[in-house]
N, C-alpha and C positions, 0 to 999 in steps of 0.2 A: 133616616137617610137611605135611599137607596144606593144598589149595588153598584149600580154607573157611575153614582156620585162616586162612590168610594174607593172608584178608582180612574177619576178622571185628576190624576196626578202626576201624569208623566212630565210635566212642564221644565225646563230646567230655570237656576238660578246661574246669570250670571250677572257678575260683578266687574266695574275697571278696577285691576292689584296691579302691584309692582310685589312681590318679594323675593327676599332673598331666602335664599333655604339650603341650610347649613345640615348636610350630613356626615357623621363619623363613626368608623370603621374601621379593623383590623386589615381590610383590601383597601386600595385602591380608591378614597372615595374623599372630594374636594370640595369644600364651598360652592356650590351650584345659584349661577345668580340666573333665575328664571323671570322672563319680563313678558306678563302674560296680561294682554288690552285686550277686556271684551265689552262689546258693546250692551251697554243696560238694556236690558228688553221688556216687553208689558208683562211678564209672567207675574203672574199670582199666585200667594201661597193658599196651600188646601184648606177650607173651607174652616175645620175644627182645628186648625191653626189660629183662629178666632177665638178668643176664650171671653169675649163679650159676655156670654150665656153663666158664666162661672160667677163675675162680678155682678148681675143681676140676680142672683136667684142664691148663691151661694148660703147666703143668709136662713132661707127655709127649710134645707136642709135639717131634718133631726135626726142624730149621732144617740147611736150608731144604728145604719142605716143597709147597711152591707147583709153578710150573709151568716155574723151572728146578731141577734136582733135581741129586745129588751124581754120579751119573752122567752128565749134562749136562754139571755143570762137568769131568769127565773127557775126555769127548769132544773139549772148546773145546779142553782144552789140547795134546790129541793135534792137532787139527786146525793149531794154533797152530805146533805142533813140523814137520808136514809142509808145509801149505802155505801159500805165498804169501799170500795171499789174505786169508785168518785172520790171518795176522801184520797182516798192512796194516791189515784192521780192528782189530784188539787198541790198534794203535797209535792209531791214530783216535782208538781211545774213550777211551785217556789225554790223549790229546790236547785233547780236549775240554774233560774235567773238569779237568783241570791251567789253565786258564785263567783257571779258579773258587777251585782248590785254596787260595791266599793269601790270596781274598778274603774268606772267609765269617767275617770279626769282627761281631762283635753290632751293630755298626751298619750295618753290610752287611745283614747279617738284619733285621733290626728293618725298614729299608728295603724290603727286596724281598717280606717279609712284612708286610704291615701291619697294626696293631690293629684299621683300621676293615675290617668286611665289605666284601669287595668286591663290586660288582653285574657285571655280564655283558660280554663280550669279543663278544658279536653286539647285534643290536638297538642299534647305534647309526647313526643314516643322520648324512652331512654337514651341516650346514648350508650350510657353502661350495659346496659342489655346488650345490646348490638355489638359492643365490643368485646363480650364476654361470650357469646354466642348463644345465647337464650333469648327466648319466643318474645318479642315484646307486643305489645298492643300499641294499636298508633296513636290512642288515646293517655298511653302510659296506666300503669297501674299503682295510683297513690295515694300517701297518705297523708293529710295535713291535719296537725294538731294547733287550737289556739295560744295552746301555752307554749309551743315553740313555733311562733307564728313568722317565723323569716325562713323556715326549714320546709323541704317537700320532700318525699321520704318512698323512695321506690320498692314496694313491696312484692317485687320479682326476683331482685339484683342485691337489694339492703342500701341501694347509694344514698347519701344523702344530697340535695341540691339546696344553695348553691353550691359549685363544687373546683375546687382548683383547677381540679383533672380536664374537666368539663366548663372552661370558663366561657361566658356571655362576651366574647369581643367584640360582637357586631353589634356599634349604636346607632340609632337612627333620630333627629332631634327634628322635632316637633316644630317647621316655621310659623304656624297660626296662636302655637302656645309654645314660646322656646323653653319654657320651665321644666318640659317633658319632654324626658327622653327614654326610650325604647331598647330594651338590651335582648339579644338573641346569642344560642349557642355558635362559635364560629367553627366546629369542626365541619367535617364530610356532611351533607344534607342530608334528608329521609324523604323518598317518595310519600306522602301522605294523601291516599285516593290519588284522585285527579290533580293534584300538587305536586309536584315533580321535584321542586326544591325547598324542601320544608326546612325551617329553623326551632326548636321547639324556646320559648321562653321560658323561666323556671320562675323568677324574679314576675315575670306578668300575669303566672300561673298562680302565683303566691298571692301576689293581688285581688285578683277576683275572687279567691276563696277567701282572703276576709273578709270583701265586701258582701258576698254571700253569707258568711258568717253571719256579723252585725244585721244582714238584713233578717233573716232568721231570728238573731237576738230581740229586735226594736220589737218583732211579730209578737215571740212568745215571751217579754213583761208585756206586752197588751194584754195578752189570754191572761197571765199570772193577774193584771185590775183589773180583766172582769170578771174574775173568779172570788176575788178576794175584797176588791173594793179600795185597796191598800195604793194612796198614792202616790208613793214612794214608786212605785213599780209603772204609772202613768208617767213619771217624772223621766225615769230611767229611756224608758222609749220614746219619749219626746229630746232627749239627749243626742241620742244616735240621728233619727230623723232631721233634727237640725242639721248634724254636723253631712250628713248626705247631701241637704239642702246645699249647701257652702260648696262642695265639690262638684256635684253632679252636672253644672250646667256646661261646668268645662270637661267632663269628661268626652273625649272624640270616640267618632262615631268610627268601629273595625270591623275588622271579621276575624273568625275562630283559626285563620294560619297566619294571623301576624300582621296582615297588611292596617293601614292606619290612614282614614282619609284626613287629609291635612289644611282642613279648613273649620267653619263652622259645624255642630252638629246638625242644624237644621239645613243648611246648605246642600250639606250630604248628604241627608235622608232624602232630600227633593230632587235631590240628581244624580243617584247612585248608579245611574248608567251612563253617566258619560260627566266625571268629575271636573269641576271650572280649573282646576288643576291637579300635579302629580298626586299621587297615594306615598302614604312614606311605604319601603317594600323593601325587603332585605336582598342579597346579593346571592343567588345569580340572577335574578328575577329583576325584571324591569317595571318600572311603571305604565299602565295601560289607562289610567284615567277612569279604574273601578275595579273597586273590590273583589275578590273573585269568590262569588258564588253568591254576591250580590245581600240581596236582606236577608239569605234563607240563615246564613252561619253572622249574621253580623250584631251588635249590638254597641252598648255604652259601657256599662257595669259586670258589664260581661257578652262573653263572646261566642254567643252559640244560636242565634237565631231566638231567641226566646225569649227575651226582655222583659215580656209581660212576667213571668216568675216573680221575679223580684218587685216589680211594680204592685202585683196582688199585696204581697206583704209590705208593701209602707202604707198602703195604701187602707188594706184591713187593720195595720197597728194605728194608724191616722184615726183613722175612724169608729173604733174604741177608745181611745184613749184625750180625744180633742174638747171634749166637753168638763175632763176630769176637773178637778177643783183640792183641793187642800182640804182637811178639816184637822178640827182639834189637835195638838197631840202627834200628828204625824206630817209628814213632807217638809217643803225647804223651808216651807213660810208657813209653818204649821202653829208657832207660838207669836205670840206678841214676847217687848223689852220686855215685862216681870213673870215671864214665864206664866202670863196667863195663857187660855188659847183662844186663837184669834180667828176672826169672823172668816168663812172656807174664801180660798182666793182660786182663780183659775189656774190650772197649774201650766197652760199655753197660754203667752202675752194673741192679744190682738197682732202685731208684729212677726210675730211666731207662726203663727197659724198661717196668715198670706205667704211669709217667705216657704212655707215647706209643700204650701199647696200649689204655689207659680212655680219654686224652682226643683220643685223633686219630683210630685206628682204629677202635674202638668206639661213639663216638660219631656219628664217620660215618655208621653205617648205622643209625643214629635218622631219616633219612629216608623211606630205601629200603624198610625192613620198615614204614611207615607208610603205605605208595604201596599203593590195594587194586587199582591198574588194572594187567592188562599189556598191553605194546606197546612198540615196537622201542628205546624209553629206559628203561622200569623192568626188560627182561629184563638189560641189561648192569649196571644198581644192583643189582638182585638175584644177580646172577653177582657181583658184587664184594663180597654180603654174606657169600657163599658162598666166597670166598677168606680171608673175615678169621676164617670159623671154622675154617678148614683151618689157616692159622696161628696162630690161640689159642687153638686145643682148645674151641673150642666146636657143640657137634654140631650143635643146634638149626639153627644159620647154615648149619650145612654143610645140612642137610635144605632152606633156606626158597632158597637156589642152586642145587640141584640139583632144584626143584621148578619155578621160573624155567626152567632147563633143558629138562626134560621138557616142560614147559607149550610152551617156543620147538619145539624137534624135534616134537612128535607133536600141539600144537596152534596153534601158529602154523602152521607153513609145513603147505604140502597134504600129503594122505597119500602122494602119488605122490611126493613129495621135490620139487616146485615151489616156488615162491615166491609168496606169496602177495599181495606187493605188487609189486616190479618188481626185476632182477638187483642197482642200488644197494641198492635197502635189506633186501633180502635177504641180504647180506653186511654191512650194518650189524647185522644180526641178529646174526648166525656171530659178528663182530669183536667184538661183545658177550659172548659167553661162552667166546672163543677162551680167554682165559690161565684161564679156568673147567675148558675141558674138558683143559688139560696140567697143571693143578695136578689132577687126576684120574685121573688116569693112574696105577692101582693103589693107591686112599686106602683105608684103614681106619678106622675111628671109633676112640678112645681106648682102649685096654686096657678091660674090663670095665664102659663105655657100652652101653647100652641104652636105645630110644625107647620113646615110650610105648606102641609097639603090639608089644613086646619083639622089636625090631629091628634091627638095626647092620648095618654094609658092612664087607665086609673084601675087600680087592683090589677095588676097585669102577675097571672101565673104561669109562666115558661115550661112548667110540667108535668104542662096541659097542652101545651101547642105541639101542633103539628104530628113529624113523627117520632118525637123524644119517646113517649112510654112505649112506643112499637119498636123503637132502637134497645131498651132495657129488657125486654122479652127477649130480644134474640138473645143478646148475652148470655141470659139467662138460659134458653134452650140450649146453649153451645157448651154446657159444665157436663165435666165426668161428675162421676156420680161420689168422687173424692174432694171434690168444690175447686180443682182445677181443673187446665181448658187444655184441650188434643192442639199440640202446638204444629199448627201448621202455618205455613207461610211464615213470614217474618214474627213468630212467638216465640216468646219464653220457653222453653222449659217447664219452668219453677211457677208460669202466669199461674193467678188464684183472682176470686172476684174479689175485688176491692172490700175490706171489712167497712171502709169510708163511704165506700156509695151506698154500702148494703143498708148501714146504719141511716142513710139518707134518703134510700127507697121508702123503707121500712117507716119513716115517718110523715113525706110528702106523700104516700098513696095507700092511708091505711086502708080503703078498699077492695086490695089485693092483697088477700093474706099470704101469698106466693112468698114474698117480700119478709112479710114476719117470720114464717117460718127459715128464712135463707137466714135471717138473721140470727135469727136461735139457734141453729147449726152452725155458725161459725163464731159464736159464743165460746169460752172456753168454761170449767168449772162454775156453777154455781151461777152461770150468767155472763161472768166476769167478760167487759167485749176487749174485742181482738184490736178495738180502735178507739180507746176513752176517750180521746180525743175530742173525737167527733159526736162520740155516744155522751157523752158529760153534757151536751146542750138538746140535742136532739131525741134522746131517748125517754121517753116516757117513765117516770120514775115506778108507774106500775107497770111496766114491760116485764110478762114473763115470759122465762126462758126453761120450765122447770121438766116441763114434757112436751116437749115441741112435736107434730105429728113428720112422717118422713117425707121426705121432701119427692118428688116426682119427676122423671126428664123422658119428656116427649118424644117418640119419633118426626122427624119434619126433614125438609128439604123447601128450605124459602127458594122461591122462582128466580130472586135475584142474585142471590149468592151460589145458590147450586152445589150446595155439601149436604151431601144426604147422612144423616144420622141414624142410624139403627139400631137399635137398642135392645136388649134383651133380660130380662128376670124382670121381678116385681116393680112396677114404678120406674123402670127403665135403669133400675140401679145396679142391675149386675156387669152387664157387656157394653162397646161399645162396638160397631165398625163404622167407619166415617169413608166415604168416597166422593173424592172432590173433584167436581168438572166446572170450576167456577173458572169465569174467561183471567186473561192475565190483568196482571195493573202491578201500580207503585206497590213493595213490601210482598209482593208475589213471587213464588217461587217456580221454578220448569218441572211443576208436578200435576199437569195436567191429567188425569185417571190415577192418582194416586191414593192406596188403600193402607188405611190406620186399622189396628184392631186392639182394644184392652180390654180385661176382662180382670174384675176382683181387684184392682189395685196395679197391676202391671198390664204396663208396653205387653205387647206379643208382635206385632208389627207395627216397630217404630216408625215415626219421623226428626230428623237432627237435629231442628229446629231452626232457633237465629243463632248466627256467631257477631251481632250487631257493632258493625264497622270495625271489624276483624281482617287480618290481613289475607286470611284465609276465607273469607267469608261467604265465596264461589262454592267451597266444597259441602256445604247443607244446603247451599240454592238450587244446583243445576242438578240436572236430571237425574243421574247416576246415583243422586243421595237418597233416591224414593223409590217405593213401592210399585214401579208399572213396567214398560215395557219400551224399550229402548231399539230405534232403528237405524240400524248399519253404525250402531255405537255414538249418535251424535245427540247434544243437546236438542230439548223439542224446542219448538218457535215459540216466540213469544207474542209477537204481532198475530192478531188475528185469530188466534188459537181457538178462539169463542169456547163451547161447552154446551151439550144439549142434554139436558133430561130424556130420557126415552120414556121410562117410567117411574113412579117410586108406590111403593107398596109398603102399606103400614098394619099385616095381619093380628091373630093370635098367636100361628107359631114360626111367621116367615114374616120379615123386614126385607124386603131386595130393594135393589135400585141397577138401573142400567142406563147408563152416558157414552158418550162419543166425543170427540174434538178432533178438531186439525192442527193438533200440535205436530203434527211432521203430514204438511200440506200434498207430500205427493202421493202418502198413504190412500189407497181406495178405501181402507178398514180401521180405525182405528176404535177400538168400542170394548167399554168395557160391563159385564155385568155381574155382581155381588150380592151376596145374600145373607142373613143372619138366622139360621134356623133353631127352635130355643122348643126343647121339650120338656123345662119346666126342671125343679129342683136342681138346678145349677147345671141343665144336660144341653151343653148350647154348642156350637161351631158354627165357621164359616164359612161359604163354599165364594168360587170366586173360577168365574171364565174372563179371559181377556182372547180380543178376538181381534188379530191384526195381520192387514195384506196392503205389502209396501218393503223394498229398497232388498237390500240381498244379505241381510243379515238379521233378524230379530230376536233380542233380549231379553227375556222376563226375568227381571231384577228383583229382590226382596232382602233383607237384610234381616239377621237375629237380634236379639236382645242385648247376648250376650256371648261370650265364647264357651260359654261349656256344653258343647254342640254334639250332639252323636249321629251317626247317621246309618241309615238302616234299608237294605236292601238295592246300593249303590254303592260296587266296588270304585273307590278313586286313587289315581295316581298321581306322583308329579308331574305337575306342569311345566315345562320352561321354558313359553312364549309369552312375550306381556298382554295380557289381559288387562284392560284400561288400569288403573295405578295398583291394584292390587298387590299382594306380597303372599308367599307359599302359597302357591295355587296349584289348585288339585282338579281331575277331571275325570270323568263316568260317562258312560253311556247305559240308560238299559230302555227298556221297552213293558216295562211293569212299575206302578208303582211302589211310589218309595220315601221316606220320610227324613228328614231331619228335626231331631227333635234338642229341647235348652229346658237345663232347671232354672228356678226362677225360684229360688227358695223352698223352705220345708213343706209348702201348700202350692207352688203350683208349676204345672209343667208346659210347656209350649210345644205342640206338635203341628210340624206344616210335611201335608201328605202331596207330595206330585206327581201327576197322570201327565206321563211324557207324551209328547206331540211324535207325529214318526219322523226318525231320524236326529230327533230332540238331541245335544249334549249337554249333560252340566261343566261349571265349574262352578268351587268353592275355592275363595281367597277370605285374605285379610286386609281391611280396608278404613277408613275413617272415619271413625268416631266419637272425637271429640263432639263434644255441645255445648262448653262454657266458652265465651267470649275471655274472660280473662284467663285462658287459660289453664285453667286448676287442674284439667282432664288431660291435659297436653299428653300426645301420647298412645292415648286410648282407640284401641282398633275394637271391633265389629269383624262377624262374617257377614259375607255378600255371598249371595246364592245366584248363580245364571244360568238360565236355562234356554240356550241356544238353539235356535232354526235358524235356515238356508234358504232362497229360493223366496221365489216371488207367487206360492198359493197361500192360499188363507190358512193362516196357521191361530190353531185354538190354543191356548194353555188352559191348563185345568189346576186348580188348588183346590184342598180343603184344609185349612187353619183350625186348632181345638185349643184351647185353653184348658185343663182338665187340674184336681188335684193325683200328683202321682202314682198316688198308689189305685185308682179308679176312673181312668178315662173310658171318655163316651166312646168314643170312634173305635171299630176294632178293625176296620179295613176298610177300604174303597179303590175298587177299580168301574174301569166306565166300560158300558156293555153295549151292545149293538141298538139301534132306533129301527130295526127295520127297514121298510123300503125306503124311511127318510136320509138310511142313511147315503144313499146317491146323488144328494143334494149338496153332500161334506157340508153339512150347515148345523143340524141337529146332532146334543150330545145327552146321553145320560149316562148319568154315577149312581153308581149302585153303592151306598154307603149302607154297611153291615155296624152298628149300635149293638148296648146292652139291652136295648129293648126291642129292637128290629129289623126292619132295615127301614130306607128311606130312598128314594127314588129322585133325585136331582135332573130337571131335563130341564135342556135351555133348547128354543126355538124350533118346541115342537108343532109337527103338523097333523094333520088327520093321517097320514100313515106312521106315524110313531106308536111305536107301543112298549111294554115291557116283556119282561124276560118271558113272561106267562102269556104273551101273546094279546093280554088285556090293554084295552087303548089309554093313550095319555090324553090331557085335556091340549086342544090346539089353542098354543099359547109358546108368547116369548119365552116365559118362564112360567117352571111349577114343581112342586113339590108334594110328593107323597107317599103317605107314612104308614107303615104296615107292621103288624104283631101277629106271630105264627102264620102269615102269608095272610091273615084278614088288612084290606084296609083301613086303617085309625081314622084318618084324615085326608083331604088333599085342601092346598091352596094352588093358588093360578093366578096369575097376574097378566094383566093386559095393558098394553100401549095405550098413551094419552089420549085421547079424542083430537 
């Protein structure tokens, strides 16, 4: 199906109603008789709202079919037989399920699924926090256990919810289903984002996480039968799935702040912009006839834009588990009357099977095919609608997931295989069509299917198309040399590459041994993986792990992404410095010429990372939180900012790169250029010009690591004018180089040298440093370093950054020395950097009249570098602008 099709769905439903609609509430709030005549119109529902193709073909379908397959389960069991490891896990997994195994009698169920929709397991902030004056998250920070499954459990505050203090008096009842009613907290409201009068539920909170629960559960006794064979454990997950079946069709369709469209589900999914009547919506907040924030936060089963989640797992537990049977000796109907055993029976009635596959799976994806937008939550719903046709034979689905697909590889992320938001959610992408692209893996359309443009797949492999393995390279290019990612833009922290994908690289592309080797490195002892999970089907039971070769990370600077990686020591494994001139977008940060540098295991020039949907979450985005140069103190732009490569150089002992952008458009200058010079045995530093003419103040920003900061050859005093939000600020002037330097543990020291511009001042403050979203760091400051001009001429700053161990750094000094007659141009600079082994010659935008101190010429070049022992020449490199 194509992309038009898939979203020529804006149609609305309307219908002639009368109802009445009864709301209650702690305010102000009456019996509402709303009398709403609309006239039937020709609209038609979207196309795979047709589930014709499901009862035609459903039949040919062979279980399991998805993305663990009959050979999969061969491998576990081989794996199972040989090693360790696999046993351990096997055993886990019963072990889990077995906890459940006795529990799942219909008041169990009934309980842990419940009749009323539930609303969202995010968007609930504390009350008690707020009352108690502690940081909350607007997401709340909680805990739910299934064995106290009516309780949520605030692990900032200790509240427990439901709560007296805190009672739910705002109800809202359901006129399409009056059996449902909707309870919210009545005190004071919470701004949540763009929601101004937030209610959190605790009771709707509670909901969705055992419906999450259970669906997790029905998932893994599927994995527990096809590990084990044991039908008992088929039986158990066809329990739960049922009882979803029973509920799901009346669950109504919301979104993640509460609101509740109050009609059919399908109704609302086909006219989610402009509802045939009210929304139920809590007070102060009125009805607007649509959801707010539309499909992106909405759902059934839950409320967060993601549907497909859950749909994956009934849908993988479906399709393991459908074809089970009874034998001898084990299940409900395992014996005959005398205890002989009785011939294997299916352990899903005929019955069984169509209700869970019309009204749970099917129904499901009445959302997904309704959603016309894509972006990083409808590709993984539409990857899930594209699994439910793979296992009910319905092609259509299979076309409108594999279209999601395509659309993610070759129109989301860059053509160079970058990312086109930030490493997290780039892998939120991937994680979204992960179980899409192994349920793929050699599919055929049904026996004598054809689409409409008289079409079918036969052996169809997805990771082979397109730019999928060219999106897995970059990934791969973009890891420290620690197996985590330099978390820029909207990332983690803590990001690591998936142990799940590695294991799935590692077996779809055994022709790139890149892959195996990633794998064996994130291997723990002995082999043992980081993800059995996934490795119990997938791994090769002769996979060694025993002496894996070292792994290697490239210098690169993809043309679309525009983050130049630099690298330094053997295999790119020792340093990093990363400079990003990548244009703005969604998950982007106001860090346009923003410079990263790690070496050996640590930051040396951080980035804060994400504080993801953080109340504070401004303060690691905008500009001030990064590494560049700030004009007349304001955020940079983000429209339009673009980013230009000038050049990137990938030598033997010099990585540079040099970019420009118009993040502050009225700048004539904005440009920055960086270097990684590496003399081998661990003797590396960075040097770093930024070169900016524009507005009447400019700021070279940089922040430490950490505060145990010395500083050296810059006397500083109290400050006591604000200096953007800073706290003890201090201030220097000199006109000579000068360092501040940070331990970083018993190996390694961080030294940033700065060559003041004329008239330069510094300040040193203390400033924001948190970087956990739940706060755990709450608290935590950071120095910020500013190094201030005046005046509207072209002002250079100069750095040189060393990572060194303490007791032996490279760098012994740097000051910058005259270019000769270039220097009348105020454009040409060189550093005279004094080493244990020499000196070294740093010149940026030299010309034919540049020279060095000795009167000998430099090479005419943007940049270059050259390295000298006992006044001999060693080396020079030189780098030149693109063509």
């Amino acid at each position: 199906m194509t992309s038009n099709n898939a979203n020529r769905l804006t149609k609305r439903i309307r219908n002639a109603r009368v109802a009445c609609i009864p709301r209650t509430c702690v305010f102000v709030f009456a019996c509402l008789i709303v009398s709403i005549t609309q006239a039937a119109s020709d609209i038609t529902s979207h196309s795979l709202l047709n589930w014709s193709d499901w009862e035609t073909y459903r039949s040919t379908v062979s279980h399991p079919a998805l993305g663990t397959k009959p050979a999969d389960i061969e491998r576990a069991r081989k794996n199972i037989r040989r090693h360790e490891w696999a046993r351990t896990h096997a055993a886990k997994v019963e072990a889990n399920v077995l906890k459940y195994a006795d529990k799942l009698t219909s008041e169990f169920l009934v309980r842990m699924v419940p009749d009323t929709t539930p609303l969202s397991a995010l968007f609930t902030p504390c009350p008690a926090c707020r009352e108690k004056g502690k940081p909350y998250q607007l997401h709340g920070t909680w805990t739910w256990n299934p064995a106290q499954s009516e309780q949520l459990h605030c692990t900032t505050c200790q509240t427990v919810y439901p709560n007296e203090e805190y009672p739910e008096t705002v109800q809202l009842r359901s006129a399409y289903a009056p059996d449902q009613t909707f309870s919210y907290y009545g005190g004071d409201t919470f701004p949540i984002f763009q929601w101004k009068n937030g209610r959190p539920s605790f009771t709707g909170n509670i909901r969705s996480r055992k419906v999450e629960f259970m669906s997790k559960l029905a998932r893994q006794f599927a994995d527990a039968y096809a590990l084990t064979s044991n039908p008992d454990y088929a039986i158990a997950s066809r329990k739960i799935l049922l009882r979803l079946s029973e509920v799901y069709p009346r669950y109504l369709v919301h979104c993640a702040y509460g609101e509740v469209a109050d009609l059919s589900p399908k109704d609302a999914a086909l006219s989610m912009d402009r509802l045939p009547f009210p929304e139920l919506t809590y007070p102060p907040n009125k009805p607007n006839r649509t959801l707010f924030t539309k499909f992106w936060t909405t759902g059934r089963a839950s409320g967060t834009g993601m549907e497909g989640t859950q749909l994956r797992q009934w849908t993988e537990a479906y399709d393991l588990t459908c074809d089970a049977t009874t034998t001898g000796g084990a299940g409900e109907s395992g014996r005959g009357r005398l205890g002989e055993p009785s011939l294997p029976e299916a352990v899903y009635s005929p019955e069984e099977r169509i209700q869970i596959e019309r009204d749970l799976l099917l129904e499901a994806t009445i959302l997904a095919v309704a959603d016309p937008l894509m972006n990083n939550k409808s590709i993984g719903n539409r990857s899930a609608v594209g699994l439910v046709g793979a296992c009910l034979g319905h092609p259509g689905m299979v076309r409108y997931g594999l279209e999601a697909f395509r659309e993610m590889v070759d129109d989301y992320f860059l053509p160079d295989g970058g990312t086109p938001e930030s490493i997290s959610y780039g892998f939120m992408a991937t994680t979204s069509v992960r179980d899409l692209s192994l349920a793929f893996r050699q599919y055929s359309d049904p026996p004598g299917y054809r689409d409409g443009d008289n079409n079918r797949h036969d052996n169809l492999d997805i990771f082979r198309a397109g730019n999928y393995p060219r999106i897995w390279q970059a990934f791969l290019d973009c890891l420290l040399p620690d197996l985590t990612f330099p978390p820029f833009a909207d990332s983690h922290q803590t990001a690591r590459f998936p142990p799940t994908d590695a294991e799935i690289l590692a077996s779809v592309y055994p022709d790139e041994p890149q892959y195996a080797t990633l794998l064996a490195h994130l291997s723990g002892k002995n082999g043992v993986p980081a993800d059995p999970a996934t490795a119990i089907y997938l791994r090769s039971p002769d996979f060694d792990t025993t002496a894996p070769p070292p792994l290697t990370f490239p210098d690169h600077c993809r043309p679309d992404l525009r983050i130049g990686f630099m690298r330094g020591g053997e295999g790119g494994r020792e340093s990093l410095l990363l400079l990003s001139a990548t244009p703005w977008g969604v998950h982007r940060h106001q860090d346009s010429l923003n410079l990263y540098y790690w070496k050996n295991g640590h930051e040396l020039l951080t980035d804060l990372g994400y504080l993801w949907d953080h109340a504070d979450e401004k303060m690691t985005y905008r500009t001030f939180a990064h590494n560049l140069v700030m004009i007349d103190g304001k955020d940079q732009e983000t429209r339009n900012r673009g980013g230009d490569v000038e050049f990137f150089h990938a030598g033997d002992h010099v990585k540079a790169m040099r970019a420009s952008s118009r993040a502050y458009p009225g700048a004539k200058t904005y440009r920055r250029s960086s270097a990684l010079i590496d003399h081998g045995d661990g003797n590396s530093y960075a040097v770093d010009l930024f070169e900016v003419q524009g507005g009447q103040t400019q700021d070279y920003v940089y922040h430490g690591p950490n505060t145990s900061q010395t500083i050296t050859g810059l006397e500083v005093t109290p400050h006591d004018q604000p200096i953007y939000d800073l706290t003890d600020v201090r201030t220097g002037e000199t006109t000579s180089a000068w360092t501040m330097q940070w331990q970083l543990g018993k190996a390694m020291q961080f030294t940033a040298w700065n060559v003041p511009c004329p008239g330069e001042r510094t300040f040193v403050g203390s400033g924001w440093g948190q970087r956990d979203s739940k706060n755990r760091d709450r608290g935590t400051v950071i120095p910020y370093i500013i190094r201030r001009t005046e005046g509207d001429r072209l002002q250079q700053f100069v750095s040189v950054f060393e990572g060194s161990h303490p007791d032996s750094p490279f760098v012994k000094g740097v000051k910058r020395v005259p270019a000769g007659d270039a220097d009348l141009t105020n454009q040409s600079v060189i550093l005279e950097i004094e080493t244990t082994a020499g000196k070294d010659y740093i010149a940026w935008n030299a010309n034919a009249a540049s020279t060095l101190p000795d009167k000998s010429s430099l090479p005419s070049s943007p940049f270059s570098v050259t390295s000298t022992q006992a006044g001999n020449v060693s080396w020079i490199e030189s780098v030149h602008l693109k063509p």
